[in-house]
PDB file with one MODEL, atoms N, CA, C and O in Angstrom:
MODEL        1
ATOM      1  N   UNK A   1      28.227  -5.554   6.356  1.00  0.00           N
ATOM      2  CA  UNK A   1      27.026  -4.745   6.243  1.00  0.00           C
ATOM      3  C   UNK A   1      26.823  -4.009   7.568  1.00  0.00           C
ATOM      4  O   UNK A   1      26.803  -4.549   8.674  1.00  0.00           O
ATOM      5  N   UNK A   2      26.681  -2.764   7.325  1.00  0.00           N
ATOM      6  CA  UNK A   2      26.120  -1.960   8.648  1.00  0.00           C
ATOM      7  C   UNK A   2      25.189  -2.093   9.458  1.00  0.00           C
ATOM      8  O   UNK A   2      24.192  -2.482   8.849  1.00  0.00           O
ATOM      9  N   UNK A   3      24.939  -1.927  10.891  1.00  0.00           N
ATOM     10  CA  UNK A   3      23.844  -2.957  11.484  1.00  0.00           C
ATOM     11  C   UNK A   3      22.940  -1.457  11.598  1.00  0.00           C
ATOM     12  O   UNK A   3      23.517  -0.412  11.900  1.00  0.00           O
ATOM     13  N   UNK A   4      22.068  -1.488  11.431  1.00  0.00           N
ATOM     14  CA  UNK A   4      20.712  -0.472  12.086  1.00  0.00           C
ATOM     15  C   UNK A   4      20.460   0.192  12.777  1.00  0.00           C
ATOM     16  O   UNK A   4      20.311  -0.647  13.665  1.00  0.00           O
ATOM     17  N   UNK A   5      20.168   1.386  13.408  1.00  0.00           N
ATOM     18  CA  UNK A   5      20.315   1.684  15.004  1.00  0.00           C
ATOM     19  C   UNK A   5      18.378   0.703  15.459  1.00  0.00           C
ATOM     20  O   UNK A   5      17.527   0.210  14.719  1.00  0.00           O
ATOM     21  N   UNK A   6      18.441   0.804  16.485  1.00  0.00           N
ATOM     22  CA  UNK A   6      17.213  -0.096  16.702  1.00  0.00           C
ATOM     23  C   UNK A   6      15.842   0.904  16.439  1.00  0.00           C
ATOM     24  O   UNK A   6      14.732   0.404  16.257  1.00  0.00           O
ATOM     25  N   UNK A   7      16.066   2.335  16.446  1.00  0.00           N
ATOM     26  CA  UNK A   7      14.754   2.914  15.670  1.00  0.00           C
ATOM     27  C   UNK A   7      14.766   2.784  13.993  1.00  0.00           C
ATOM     28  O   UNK A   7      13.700   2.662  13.388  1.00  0.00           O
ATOM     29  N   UNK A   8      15.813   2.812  13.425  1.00  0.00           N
ATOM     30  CA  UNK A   8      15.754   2.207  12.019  1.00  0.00           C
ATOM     31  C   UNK A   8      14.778   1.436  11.369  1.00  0.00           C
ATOM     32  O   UNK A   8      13.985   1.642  10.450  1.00  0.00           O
ATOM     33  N   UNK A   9      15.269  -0.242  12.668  1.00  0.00           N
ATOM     34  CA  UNK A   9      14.752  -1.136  12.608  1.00  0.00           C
ATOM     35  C   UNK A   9      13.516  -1.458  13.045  1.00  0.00           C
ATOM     36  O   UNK A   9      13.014  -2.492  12.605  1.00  0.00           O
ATOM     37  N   UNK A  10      12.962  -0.844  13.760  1.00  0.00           N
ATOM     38  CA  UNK A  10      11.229  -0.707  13.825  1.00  0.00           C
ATOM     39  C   UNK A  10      10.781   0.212  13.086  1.00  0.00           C
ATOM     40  O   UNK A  10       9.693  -0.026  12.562  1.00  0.00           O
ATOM     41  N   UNK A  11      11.393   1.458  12.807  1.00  0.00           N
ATOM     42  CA  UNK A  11      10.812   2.146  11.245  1.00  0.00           C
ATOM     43  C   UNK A  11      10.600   0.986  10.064  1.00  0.00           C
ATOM     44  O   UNK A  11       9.476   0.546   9.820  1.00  0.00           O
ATOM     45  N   UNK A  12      11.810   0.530   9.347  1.00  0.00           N
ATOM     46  CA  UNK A  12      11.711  -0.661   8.629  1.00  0.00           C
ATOM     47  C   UNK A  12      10.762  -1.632   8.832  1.00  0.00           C
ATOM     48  O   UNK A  12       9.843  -1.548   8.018  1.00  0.00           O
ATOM     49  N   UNK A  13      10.660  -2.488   9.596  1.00  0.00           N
ATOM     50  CA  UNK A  13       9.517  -3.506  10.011  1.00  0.00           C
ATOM     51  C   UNK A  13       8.286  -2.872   9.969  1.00  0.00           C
ATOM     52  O   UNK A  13       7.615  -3.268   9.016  1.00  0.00           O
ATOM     53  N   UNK A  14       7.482  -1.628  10.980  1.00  0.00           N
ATOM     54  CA  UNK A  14       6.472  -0.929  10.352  1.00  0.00           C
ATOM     55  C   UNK A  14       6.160  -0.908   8.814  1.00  0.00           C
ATOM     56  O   UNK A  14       5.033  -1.110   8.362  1.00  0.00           O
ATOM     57  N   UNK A  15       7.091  -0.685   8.179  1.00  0.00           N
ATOM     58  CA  UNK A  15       6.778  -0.094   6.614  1.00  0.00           C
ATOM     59  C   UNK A  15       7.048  -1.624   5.705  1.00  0.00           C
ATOM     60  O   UNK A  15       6.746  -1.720   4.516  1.00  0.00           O
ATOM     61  N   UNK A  16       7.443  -2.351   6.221  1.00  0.00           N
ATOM     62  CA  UNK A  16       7.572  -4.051   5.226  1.00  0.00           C
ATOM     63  C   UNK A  16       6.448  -4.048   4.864  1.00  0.00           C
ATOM     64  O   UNK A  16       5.553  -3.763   5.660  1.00  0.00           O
ATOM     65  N   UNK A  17       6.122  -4.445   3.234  1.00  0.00           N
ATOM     66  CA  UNK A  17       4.896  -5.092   3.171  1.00  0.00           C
ATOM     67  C   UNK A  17       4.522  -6.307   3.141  1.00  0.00           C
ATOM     68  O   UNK A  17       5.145  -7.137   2.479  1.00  0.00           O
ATOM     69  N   UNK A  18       3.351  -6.643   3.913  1.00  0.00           N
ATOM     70  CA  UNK A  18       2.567  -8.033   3.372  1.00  0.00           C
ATOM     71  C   UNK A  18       1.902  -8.292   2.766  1.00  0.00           C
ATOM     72  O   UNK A  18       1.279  -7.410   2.176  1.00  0.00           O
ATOM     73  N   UNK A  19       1.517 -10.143   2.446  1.00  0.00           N
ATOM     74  CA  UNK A  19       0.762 -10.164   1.690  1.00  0.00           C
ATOM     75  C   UNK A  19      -0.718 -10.558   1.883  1.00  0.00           C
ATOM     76  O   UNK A  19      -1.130 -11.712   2.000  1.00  0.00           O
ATOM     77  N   UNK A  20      -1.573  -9.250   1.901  1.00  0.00           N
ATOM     78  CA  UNK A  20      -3.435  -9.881   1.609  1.00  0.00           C
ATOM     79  C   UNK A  20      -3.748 -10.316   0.695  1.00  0.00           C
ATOM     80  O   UNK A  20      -3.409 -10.293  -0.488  1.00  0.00           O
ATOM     81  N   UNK A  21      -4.874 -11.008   1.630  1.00  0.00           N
ATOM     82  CA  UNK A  21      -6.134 -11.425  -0.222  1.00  0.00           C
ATOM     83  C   UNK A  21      -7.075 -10.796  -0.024  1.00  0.00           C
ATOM     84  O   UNK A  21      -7.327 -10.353   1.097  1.00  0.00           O
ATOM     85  N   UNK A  22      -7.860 -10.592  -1.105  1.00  0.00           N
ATOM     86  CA  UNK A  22      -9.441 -10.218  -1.300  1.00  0.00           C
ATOM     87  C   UNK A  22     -10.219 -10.127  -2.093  1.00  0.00           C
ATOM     88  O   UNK A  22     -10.002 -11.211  -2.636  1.00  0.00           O
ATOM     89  N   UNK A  23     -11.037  -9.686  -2.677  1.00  0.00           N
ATOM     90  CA  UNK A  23     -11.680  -9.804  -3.944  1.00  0.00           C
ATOM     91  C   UNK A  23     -12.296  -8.216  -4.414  1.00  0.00           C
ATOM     92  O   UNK A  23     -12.812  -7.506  -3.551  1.00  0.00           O
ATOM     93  N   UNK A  24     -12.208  -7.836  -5.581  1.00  0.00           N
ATOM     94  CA  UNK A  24     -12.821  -6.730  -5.695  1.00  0.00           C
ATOM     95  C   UNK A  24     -13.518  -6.851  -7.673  1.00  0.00           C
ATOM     96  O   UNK A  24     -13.228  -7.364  -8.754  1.00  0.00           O
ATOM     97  N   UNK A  25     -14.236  -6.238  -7.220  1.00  0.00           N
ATOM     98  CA  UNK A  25     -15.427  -6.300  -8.706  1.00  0.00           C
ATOM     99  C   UNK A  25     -13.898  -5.975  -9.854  1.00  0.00           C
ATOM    100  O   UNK A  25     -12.892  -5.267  -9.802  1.00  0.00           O
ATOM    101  N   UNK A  26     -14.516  -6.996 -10.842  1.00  0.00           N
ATOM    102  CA  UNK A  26     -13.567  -6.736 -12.674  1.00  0.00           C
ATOM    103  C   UNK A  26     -13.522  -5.648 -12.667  1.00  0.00           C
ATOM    104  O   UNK A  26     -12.373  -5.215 -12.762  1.00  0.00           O
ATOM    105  N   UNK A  27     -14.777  -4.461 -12.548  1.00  0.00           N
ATOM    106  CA  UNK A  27     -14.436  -3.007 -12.852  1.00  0.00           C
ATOM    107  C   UNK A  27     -13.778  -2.304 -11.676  1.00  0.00           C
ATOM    108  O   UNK A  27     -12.914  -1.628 -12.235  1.00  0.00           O
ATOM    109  N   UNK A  28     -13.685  -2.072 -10.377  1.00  0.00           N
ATOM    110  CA  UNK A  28     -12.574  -1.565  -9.857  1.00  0.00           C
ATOM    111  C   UNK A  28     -11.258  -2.216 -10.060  1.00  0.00           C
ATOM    112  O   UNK A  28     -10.384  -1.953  -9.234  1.00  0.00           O
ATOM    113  N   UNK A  29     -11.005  -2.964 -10.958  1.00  0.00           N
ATOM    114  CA  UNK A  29      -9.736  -4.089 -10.743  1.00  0.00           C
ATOM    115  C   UNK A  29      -8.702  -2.948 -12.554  1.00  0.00           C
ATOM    116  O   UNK A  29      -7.562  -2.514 -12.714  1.00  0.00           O
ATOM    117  N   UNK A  30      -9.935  -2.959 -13.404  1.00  0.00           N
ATOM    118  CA  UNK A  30      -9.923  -2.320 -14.537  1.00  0.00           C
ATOM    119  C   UNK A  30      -9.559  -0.941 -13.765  1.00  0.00           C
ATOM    120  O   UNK A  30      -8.355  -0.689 -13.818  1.00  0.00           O
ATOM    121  N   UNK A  31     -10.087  -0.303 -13.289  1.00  0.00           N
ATOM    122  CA  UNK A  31      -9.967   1.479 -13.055  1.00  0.00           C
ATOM    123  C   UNK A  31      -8.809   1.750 -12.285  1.00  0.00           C
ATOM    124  O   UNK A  31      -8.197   2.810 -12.412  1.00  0.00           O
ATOM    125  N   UNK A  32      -8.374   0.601 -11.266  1.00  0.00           N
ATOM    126  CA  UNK A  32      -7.234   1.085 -10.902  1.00  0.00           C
ATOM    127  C   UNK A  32      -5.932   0.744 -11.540  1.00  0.00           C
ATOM    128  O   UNK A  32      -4.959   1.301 -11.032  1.00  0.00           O
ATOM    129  N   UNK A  33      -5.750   0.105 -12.346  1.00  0.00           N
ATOM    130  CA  UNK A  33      -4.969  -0.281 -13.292  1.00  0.00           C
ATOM    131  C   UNK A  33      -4.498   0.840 -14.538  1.00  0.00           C
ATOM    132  O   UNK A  33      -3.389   1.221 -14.914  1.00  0.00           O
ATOM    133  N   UNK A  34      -5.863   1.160 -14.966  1.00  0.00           N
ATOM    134  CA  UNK A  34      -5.317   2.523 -15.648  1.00  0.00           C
ATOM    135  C   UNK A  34      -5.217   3.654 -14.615  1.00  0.00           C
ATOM    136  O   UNK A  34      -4.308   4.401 -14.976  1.00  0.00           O
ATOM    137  N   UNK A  35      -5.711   4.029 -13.621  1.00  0.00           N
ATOM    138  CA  UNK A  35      -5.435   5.135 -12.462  1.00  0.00           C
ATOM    139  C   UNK A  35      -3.685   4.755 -12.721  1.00  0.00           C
ATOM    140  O   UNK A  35      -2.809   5.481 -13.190  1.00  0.00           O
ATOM    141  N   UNK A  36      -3.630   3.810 -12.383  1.00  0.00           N
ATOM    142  CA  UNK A  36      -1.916   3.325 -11.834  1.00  0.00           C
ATOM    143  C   UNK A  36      -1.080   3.621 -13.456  1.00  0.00           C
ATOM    144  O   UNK A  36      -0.287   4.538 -13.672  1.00  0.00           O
ATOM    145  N   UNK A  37      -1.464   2.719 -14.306  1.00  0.00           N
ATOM    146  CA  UNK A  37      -0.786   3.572 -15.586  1.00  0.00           C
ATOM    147  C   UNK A  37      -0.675   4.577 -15.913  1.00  0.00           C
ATOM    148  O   UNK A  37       0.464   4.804 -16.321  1.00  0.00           O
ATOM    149  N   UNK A  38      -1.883   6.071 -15.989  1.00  0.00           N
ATOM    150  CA  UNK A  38      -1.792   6.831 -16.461  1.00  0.00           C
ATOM    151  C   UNK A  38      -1.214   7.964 -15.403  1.00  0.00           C
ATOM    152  O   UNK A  38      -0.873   9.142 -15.505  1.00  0.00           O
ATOM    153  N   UNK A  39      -1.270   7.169 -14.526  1.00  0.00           N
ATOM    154  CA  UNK A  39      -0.260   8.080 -13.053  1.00  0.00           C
ATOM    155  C   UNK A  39       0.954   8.266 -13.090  1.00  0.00           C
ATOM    156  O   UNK A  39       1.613   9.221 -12.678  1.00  0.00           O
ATOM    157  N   UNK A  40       1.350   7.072 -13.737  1.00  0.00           N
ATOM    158  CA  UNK A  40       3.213   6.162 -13.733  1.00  0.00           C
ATOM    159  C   UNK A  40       3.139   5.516 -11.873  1.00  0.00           C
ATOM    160  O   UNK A  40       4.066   5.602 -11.067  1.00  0.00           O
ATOM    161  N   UNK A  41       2.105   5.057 -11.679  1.00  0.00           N
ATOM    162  CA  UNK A  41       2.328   4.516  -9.963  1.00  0.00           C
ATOM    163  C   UNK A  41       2.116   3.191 -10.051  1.00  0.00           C
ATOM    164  O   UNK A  41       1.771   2.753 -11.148  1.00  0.00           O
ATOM    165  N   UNK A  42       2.256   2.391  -9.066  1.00  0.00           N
ATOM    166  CA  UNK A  42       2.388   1.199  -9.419  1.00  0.00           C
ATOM    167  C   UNK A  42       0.895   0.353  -8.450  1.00  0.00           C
ATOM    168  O   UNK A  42       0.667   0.747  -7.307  1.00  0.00           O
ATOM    169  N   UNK A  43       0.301  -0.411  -8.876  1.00  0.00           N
ATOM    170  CA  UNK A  43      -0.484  -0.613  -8.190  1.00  0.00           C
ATOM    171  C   UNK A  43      -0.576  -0.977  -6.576  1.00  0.00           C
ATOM    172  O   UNK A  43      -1.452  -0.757  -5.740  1.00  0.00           O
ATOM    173  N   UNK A  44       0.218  -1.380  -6.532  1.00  0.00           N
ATOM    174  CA  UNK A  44       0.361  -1.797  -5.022  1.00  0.00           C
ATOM    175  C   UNK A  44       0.278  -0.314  -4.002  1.00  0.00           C
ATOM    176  O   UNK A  44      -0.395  -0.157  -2.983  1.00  0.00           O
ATOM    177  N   UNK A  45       1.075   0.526  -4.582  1.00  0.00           N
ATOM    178  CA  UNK A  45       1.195   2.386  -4.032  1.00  0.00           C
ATOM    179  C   UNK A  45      -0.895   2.783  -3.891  1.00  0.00           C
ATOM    180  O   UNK A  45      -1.663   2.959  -2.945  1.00  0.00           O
ATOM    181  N   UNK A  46      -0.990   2.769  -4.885  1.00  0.00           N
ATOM    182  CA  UNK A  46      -2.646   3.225  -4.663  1.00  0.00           C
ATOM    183  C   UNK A  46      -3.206   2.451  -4.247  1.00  0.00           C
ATOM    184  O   UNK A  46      -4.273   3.023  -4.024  1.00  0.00           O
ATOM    185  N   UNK A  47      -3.358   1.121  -3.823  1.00  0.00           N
ATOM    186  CA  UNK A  47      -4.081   0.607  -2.984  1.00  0.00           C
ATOM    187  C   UNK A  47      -3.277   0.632  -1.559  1.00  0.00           C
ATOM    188  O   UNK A  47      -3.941   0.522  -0.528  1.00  0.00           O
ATOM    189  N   UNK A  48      -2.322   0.727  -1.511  1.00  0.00           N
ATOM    190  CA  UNK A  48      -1.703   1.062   0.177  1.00  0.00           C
ATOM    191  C   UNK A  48      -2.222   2.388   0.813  1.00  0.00           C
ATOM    192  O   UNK A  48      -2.751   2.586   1.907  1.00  0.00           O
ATOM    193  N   UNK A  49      -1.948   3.130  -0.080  1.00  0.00           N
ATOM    194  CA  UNK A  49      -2.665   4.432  -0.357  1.00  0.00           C
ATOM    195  C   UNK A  49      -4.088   4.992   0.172  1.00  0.00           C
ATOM    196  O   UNK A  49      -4.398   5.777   1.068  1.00  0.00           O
ATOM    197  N   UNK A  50      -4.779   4.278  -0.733  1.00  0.00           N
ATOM    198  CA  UNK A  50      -6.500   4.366  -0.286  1.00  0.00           C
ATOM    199  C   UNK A  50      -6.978   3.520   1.162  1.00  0.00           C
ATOM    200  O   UNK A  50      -7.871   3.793   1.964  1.00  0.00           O
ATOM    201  N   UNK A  51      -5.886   2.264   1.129  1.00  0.00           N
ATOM    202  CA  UNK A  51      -6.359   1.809   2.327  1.00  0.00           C
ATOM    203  C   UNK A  51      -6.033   2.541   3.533  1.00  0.00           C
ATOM    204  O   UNK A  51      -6.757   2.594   4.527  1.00  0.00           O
ATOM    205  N   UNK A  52      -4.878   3.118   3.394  1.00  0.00           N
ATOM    206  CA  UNK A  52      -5.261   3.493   4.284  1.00  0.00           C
ATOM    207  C   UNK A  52      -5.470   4.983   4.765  1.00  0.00           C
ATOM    208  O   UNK A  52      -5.180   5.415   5.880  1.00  0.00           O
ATOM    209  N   UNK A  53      -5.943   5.582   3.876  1.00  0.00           N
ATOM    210  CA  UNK A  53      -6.524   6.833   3.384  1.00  0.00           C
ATOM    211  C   UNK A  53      -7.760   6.444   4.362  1.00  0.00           C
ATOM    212  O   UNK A  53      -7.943   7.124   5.372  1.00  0.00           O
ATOM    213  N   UNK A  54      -8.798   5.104   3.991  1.00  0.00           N
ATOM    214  CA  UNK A  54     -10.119   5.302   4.249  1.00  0.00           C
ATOM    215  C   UNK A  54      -9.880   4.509   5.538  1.00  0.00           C
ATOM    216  O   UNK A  54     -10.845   4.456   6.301  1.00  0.00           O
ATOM    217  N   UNK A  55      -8.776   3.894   5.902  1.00  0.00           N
ATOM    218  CA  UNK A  55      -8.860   3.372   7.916  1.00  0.00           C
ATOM    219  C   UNK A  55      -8.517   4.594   8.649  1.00  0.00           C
ATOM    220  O   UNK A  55      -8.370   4.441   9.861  1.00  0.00           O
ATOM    221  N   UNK A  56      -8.344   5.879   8.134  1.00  0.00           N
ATOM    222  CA  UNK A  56      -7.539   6.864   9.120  1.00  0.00           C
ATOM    223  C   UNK A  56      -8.596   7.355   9.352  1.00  0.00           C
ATOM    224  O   UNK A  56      -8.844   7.653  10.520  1.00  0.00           O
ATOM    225  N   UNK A  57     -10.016   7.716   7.837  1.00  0.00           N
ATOM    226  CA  UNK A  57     -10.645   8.631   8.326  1.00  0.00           C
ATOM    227  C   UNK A  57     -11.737   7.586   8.153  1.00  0.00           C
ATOM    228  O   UNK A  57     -12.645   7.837   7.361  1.00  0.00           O
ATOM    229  N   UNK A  58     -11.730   5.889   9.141  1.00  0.00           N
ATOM    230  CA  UNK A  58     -12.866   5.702  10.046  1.00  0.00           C
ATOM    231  C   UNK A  58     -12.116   5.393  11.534  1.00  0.00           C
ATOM    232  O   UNK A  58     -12.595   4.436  12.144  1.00  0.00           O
ATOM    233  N   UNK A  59     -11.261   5.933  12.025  1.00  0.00           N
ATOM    234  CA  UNK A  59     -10.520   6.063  12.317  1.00  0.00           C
ATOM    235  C   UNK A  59     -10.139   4.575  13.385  1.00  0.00           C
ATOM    236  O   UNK A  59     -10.370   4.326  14.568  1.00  0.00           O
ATOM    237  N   UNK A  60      -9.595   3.970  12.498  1.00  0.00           N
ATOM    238  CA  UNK A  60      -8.669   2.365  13.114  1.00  0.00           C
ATOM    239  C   UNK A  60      -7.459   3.107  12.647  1.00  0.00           C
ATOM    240  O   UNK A  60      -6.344   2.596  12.752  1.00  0.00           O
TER     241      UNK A  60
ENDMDL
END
């Protein structure tokens, strides 16, 4: 296997995902589910998405 150049490899590590918890109301849980179906996106994309859509513009 080919090894990485070392900016690769901190591009890569930046972009890994982890795993949170949290809780969010039955009805945003419902709306983004069809958002994500009727998109073809997958849920995890729109909530990576919005999060951090709304940390940029409070700006962390």
């Amino acid at each position: 296997m080919p090894r990485k150049k070392a900016s690769q490899e901190s591009d890569a590590q930046a972009d890994d995902r982890v795993l949170i918890s949290g809780r969010v109301r039955a009805s945003v849980r419902r709306r983004l589910k069809v958002y994500a179906a009727n998109h073809d996106v997958n849920v995890q994309d729109v909530m990576d998405k919005a999060l951090d859509e709304y940390l940029t513009r409070q700006g962390a």
